[in-house]
C-alpha positions in Angstrom: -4.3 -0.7 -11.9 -3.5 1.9 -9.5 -2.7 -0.5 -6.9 -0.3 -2.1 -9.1 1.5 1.1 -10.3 1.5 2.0 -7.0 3.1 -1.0 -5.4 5.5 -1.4 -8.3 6.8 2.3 -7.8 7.0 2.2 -3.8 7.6 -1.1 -3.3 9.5 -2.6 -6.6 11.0 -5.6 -4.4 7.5 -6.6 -3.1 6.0 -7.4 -6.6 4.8 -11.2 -7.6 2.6 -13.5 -9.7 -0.1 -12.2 -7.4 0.0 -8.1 -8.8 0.1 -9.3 -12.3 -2.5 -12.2 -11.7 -4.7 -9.6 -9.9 -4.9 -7.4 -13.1 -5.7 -10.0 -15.2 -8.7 -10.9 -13.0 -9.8 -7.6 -13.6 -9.6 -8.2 -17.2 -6.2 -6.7 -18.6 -4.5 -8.4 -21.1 -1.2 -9.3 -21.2 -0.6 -6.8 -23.4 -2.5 -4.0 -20.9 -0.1 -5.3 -18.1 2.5 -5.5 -20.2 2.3 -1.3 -21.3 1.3 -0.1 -17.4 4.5 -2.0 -15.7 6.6 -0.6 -18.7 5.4 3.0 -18.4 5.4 2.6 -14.2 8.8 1.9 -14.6 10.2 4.3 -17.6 8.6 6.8 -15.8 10.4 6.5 -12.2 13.8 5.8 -14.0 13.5 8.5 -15.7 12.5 10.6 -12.4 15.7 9.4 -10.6 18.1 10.1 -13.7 16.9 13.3 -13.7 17.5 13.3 -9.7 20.6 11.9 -9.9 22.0 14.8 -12.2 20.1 17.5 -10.2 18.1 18.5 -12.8 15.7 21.5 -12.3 12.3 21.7 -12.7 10.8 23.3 -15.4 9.9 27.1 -14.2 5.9 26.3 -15.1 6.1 23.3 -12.6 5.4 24.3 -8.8 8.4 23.6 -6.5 7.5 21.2 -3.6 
């Protein structure tokens, strides 16, 4: 699962039937893969929208 959301966030171009067929080897549903590609990907656009305006951190969050 790691792997996947992994690849899918450093490597988006790179994915195939082989990630998703991988997962469901493991013994995720359609519907588990289904929810962990949708939240991988939500959660980096989301992270390059806010990029892309420049917005701040919040003050609680350490700055890298």
């Amino acid at each position: 699962m790691l792997a996947y959301a992994e690849k899918l966030t450093l490597d988006p171009g790179g994915m195939d039937e082989t990630d998703v067929r991988e997962l469901a080897e493991a013994g995720f549903s359609d519907r588990d893969i289904l929810d962990l590609c949708e939240v991988t990907a939500y959660y980096a656009y989301v992270n390059r929208i806010a990029d892309g305006l420049g917005v701040a951190l919040e003050s609680w969050l350490p700055q890298h």
